[in-house]
N, C-alpha and C positions, 0 to 999 in steps of 0.2 A: 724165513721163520724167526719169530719174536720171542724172546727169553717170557717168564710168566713168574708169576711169585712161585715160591714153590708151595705153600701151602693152598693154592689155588689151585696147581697142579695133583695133590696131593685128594683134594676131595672130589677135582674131577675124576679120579682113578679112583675112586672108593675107597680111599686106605681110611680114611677118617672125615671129620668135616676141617673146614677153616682153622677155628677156635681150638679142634684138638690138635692142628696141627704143629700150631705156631708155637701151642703148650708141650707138646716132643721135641719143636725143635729146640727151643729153650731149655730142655734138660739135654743135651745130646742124642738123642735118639732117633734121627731122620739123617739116614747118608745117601747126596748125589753124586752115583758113579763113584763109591765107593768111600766119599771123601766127607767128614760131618758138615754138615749144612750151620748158616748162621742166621739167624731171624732176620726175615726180610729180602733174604736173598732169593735171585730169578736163575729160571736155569729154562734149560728149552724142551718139548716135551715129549721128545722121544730119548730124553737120556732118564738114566734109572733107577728109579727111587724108591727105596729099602728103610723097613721099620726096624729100631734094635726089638730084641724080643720083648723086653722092658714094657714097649710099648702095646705088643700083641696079649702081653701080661695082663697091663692096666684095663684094655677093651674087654678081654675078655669077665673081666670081675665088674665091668660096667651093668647096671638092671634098666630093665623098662617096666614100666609101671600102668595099669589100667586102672582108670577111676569110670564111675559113674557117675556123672558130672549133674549137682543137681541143681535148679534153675536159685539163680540168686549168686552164683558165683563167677567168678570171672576166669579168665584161662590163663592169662599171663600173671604182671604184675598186678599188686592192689591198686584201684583204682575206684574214686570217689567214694570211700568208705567201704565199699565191696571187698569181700575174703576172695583172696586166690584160692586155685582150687586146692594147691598142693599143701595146703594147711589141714585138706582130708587126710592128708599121711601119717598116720599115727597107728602105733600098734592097735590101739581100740576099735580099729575102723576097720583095719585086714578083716576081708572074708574069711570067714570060718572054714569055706571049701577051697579057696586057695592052695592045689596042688604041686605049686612049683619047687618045696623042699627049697626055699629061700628061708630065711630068719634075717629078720627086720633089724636096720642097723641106722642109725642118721644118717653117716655116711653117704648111704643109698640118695641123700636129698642135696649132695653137693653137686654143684653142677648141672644139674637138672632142666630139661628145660621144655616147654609143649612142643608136640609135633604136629601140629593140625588144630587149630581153636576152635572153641565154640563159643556164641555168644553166651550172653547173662542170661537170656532167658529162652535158652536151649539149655537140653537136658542128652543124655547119654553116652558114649564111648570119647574118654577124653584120654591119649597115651600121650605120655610125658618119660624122656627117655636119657641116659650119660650120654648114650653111644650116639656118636656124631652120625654114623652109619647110616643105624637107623631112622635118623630126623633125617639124613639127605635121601632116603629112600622114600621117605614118608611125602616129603614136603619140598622136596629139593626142584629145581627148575625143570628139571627133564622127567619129574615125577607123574606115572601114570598108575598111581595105586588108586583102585575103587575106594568110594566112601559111601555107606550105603544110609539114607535118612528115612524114616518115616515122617511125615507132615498132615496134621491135621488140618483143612482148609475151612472157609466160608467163601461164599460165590458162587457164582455158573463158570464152569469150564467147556467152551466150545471145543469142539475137535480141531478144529485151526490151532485153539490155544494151546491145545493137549501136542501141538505137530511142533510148534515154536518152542514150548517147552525144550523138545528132544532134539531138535535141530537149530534152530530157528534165532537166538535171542542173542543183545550184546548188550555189558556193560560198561560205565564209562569210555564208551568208544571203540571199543574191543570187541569182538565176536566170541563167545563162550566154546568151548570143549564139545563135543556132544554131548548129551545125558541121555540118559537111560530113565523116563518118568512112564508111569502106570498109575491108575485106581487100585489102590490095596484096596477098598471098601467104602462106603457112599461117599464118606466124607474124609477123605486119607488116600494120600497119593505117596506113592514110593518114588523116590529118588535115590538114581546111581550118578556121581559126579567122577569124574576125576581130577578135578579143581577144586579150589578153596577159596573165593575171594570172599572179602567184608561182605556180609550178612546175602551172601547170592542167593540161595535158595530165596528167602522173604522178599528179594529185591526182582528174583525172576517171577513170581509169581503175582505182584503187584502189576507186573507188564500185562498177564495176561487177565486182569481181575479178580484176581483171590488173594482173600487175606489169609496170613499162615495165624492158625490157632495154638497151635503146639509142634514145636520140632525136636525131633527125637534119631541121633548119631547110632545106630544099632552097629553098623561092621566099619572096619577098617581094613583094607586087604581079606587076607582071610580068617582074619580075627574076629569074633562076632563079640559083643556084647551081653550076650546067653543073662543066665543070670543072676549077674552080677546087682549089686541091690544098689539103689540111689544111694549117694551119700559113701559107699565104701569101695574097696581098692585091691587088685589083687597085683602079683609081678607076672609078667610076661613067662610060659614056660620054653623049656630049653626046645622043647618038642613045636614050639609055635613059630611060625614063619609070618610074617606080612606078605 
């Protein structure tokens, strides 16, 4: 058995992600087997590893955040003159029906980070989150959270295609997940993924001859998108689960 960073070990067990880790243990806050840890250090990964409460403090005042991502913006960083999205965060933009009994702070925008992108010109359910947790639950390697799209197409869809869709396809060399694809209506097809690669939906459906018209993020685990209006943001409530 191989010693492991411990902050490695630390997101593999759910306590936090990476980033947050190395930031607890940098304050004192991460003890193995009893003893405080020092950034960088490997320990092995049946021995046991305890947050001060400090830290179960900070997670828990961590928010997640839902926008509804409207086309023209990007997910991450700015790039080529394009507004990130989290530049929607502003009191003015909070939904009006926002239930969560949160009050808006900057704060909320440190550290921040997407859990799931969508491209520039896709539109719908973008969560951007502190909590390390959550983006390793979200987006993490071993992550099997639904992401549910609507997709408006052009082209013919043969049933081969409609079978490759859900079973069938591979990118860059790779074989894809299953999906879960349907006709919502003449021209829109539903997509259930549990992957996220660079632009897959548009890139799976150019395999089988159809151009995507409009793609549209509606759910996230069991989070929908209900509705929430382009353009504006609400926080995750205490009551919601992914």
């Amino acid at each position: 058995m191989e010693k492991v960073r411990i902050s490695k070990l630390m997101a593999e067990q759910g306590l936090c992600s990476r980033r947050e880790a190395d930031a607890y243990i940098e304050k004192g806050w991460v003890k193995v087997d009893g003893q405080i840890a020092v950034l960088g250090e490997r320990a092995f990964p049946d021995q046991t590893i305890t947050l001060d409460r400090s830290a179960a403090k900070q997670q828990a005042q961590s928010v997640t955040i839902l926008i509804h991502k409207p086309m023209g913006y990007v997910s991450g960083q700015a790039e080529d003159g394009y507004t990130p999205a989290v530049a929607l965060i502003e009191p003015r933009t909070q939904w009006v029906d926002d239930r969560s009994n949160i009050r808006f702070e900057r704060a909320h925008l440190r550290g921040i980070a997407v859990a799931g992108r969508l491209d520039i010109d896709s539109t719908g359910l973008l969560v951007l989150t502190q909590d390390g947790r959550v983006a390793r639950h979200l987006i993490g390697e071993t992550s099997d959270v639904e992401k549910e799209y609507l997709v408006r197409v052009s082209g013919k869809l043969s049933e081969r295609g409609l079978a490759l869709l859900n079973v069938g396809l591979s990118l860059d060399g790779k074989a894809l997940k299953p999906a879960q694809v349907r006709w919502q209506n003449d021209d829109q097809l539903q997509f259930i993924l549990k992957e996220g690669k660079k632009r897959q939906i548009r890139r799976m459906c150019e395999l089988v001859g159809l151009q995507v018209i409009g793609l549209k993020r509606v759910r996230v685990g069991n989070v929908r998108l209900g509705d929430l209006p382009p353009g504006q943001w609400r926080y995750l409530r205490s009551t919601e689960h992914f």
